[in-house]
C-alpha positions in Angstrom: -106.1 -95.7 102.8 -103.5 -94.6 105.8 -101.4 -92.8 103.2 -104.7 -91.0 101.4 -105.9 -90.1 105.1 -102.4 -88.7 105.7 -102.1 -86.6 103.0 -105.3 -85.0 103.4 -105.5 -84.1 107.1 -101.5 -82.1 106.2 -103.8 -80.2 102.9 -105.9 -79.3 105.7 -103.8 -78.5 108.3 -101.8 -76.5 105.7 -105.3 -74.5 104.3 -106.0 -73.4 107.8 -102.3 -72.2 109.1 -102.5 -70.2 105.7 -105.8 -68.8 106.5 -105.1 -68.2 110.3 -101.8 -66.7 109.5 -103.2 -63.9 106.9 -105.9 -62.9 109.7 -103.3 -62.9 112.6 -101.2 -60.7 109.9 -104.2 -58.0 109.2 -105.0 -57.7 112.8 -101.6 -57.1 113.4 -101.0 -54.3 110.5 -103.3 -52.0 112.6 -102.2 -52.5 116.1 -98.9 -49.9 115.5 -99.4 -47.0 113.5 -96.8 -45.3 115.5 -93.9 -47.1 113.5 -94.8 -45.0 110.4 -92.6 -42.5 109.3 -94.3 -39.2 108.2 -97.3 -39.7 110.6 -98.1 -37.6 113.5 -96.9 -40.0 116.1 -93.3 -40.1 113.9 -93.1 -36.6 111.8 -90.0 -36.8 110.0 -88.4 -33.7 109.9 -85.4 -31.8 108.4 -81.7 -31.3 108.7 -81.9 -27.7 108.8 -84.5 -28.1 111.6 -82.8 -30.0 113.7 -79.7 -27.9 113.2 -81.8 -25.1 113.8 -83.1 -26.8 117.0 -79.4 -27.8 118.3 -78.4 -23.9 118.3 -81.4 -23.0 120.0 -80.5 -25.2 122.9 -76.5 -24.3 122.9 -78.1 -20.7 123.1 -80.1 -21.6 126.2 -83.1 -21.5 124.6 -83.2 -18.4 122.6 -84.8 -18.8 119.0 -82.7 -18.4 116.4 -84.8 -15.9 114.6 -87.1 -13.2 116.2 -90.1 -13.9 113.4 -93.1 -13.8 116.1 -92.2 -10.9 117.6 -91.9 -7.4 115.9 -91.2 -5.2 118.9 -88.5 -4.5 121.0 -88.3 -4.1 124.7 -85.2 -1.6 125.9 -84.6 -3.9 128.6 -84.7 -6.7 126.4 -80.6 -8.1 126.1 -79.3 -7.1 122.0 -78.0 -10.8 121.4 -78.4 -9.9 118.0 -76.4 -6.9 117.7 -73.1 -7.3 120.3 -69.8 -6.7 118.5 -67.6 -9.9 118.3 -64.2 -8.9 117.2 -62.4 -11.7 116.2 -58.4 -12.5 116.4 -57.7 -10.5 112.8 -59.5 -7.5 114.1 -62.9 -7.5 112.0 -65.8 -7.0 114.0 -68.7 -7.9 113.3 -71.0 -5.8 114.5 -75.3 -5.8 113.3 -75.2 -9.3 111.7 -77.7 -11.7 113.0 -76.5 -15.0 114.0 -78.4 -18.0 112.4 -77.8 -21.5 112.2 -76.0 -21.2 108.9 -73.6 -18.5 109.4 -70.8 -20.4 111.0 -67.7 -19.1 111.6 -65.4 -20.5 109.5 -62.1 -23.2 110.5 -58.8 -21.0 110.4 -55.4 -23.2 110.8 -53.0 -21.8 112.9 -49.5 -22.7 113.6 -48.2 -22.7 117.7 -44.3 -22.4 117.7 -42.5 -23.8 120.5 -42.9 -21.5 123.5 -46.2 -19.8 122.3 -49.6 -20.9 124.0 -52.9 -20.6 121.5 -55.0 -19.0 124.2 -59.2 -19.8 123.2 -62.1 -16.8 124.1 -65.0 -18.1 125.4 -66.7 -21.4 123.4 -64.0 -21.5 120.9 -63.0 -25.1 120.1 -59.6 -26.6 118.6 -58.5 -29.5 116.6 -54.9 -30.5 116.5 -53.6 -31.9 113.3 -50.3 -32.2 114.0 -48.1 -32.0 116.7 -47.7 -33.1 120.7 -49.4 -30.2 122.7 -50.6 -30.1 126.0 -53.7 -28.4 127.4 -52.9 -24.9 129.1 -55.1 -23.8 132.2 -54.8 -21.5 135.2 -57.4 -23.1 137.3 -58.3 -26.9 137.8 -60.6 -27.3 135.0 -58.7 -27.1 131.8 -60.9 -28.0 128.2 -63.3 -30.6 127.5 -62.9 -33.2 124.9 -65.9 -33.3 122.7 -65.0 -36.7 120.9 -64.3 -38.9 123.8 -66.6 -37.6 126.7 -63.6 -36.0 128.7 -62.0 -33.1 130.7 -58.6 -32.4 129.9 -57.0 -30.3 132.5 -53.5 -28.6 133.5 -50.6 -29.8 131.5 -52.7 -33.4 130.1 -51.8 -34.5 126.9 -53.7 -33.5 123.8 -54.8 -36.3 121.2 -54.6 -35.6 117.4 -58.3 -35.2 115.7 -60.3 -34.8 118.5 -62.4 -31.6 119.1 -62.1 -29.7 122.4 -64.2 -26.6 123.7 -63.2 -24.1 126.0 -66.2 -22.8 128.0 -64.1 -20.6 129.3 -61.6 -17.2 128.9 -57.9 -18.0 129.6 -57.5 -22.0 128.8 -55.9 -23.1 125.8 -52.9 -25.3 124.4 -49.4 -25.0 124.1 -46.4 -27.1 122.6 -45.4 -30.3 124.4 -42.2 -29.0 126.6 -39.1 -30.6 125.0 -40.8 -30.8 121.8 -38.6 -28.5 118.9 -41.7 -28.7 116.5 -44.4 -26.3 116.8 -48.1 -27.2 116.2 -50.9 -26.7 113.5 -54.1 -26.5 115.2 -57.7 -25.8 113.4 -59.9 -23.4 115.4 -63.1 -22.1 115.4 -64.0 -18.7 117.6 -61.7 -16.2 119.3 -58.1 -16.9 120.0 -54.7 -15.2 120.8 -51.0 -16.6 120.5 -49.0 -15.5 123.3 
């Protein structure tokens, strides 16, 4: 009779942790509608809006397209139409920049001697080489990929991206290296 009594009171205890379970579980469901993707509290959105987004903020807050607003103050700054020449001389003068009209990677080689001189918010990637970053003042270029300022005459590591926010910094050839560099840019630049 023990092992009938047993038996019975663990079916029961079972039956109601299976019932208490699925009504802790649907008062639960309803407690955090916020996890939801595609709700209001969690809108999923789109690569080319959030790319969109990203070059509105590296403009300072400009939008990227002038939809909302059909006139045209004469004090108003013409972001749209300043001329940016580039290094091979084209200018492109008129276009409007969006999100997807990127300038394109060139590769260019630095010989031994030369310095690869970066306009304003042009960054580099070396691919091959031992360079060395070039700078008249104390702050040099800033390494995107690991967090870091590079200044006057600091090594260079392969693959990592580095922007110049500034006229007149660049990188030039390790001194006592005989090879030269090959360096992928993107934005102004001179070889001197």
């Amino acid at each position: 009779m023990k092992s009938r009594y047993k038996v019975s009171l663990a079916a029961v205890l079972l039956g109601g942790g299976i019932v208490a379970g699925s009504l802790m579980n649907n008062s639960v469901k309803g407690a955090s509608s916020s996890g939801q993707p595609g709700t209001a509290d969690d809108p999923v959105v789109t690569k080319s809006y959030v790319d969109q987004k990203i070059a509105q903020a590296i403009k300072g807050g400009v939008p990227a397209s002038n939809t909302s607003s059909k006139t045209t103050s004469s004090n108003a700054p013409a972001t749209n139409t300043t001329s940016n020449t580039t290094a091979s001389g084209t200018s492109s003068a008129g276009k409007a920049s969006t999100p997807e009209q990127t300038e394109a990677l060139k590769v260019v080689d630095v010989k031994p001697g030369q310095k690869l001189i970066a306009k304003a918010g042009s960054e580099f990637i070396l691919r091959n080489g031992y360079a060395v970053v070039y700078s008249m003042d104390a702050s040099g270029a800033i390494d995107i990929t690991s967090g870091t300022e590079i200044v006057h005459n600091q090594a260079v590591e392969k693959n990592h991206l580095l922007s110049f926010p500034r006229e007149g910094r660049g990188i030039q050839v390790k001194e006592g290296q005989k090879f030269g560099l090959v360096v992928m840019v993107r934005g102004g630049y001179t070889v001197q």
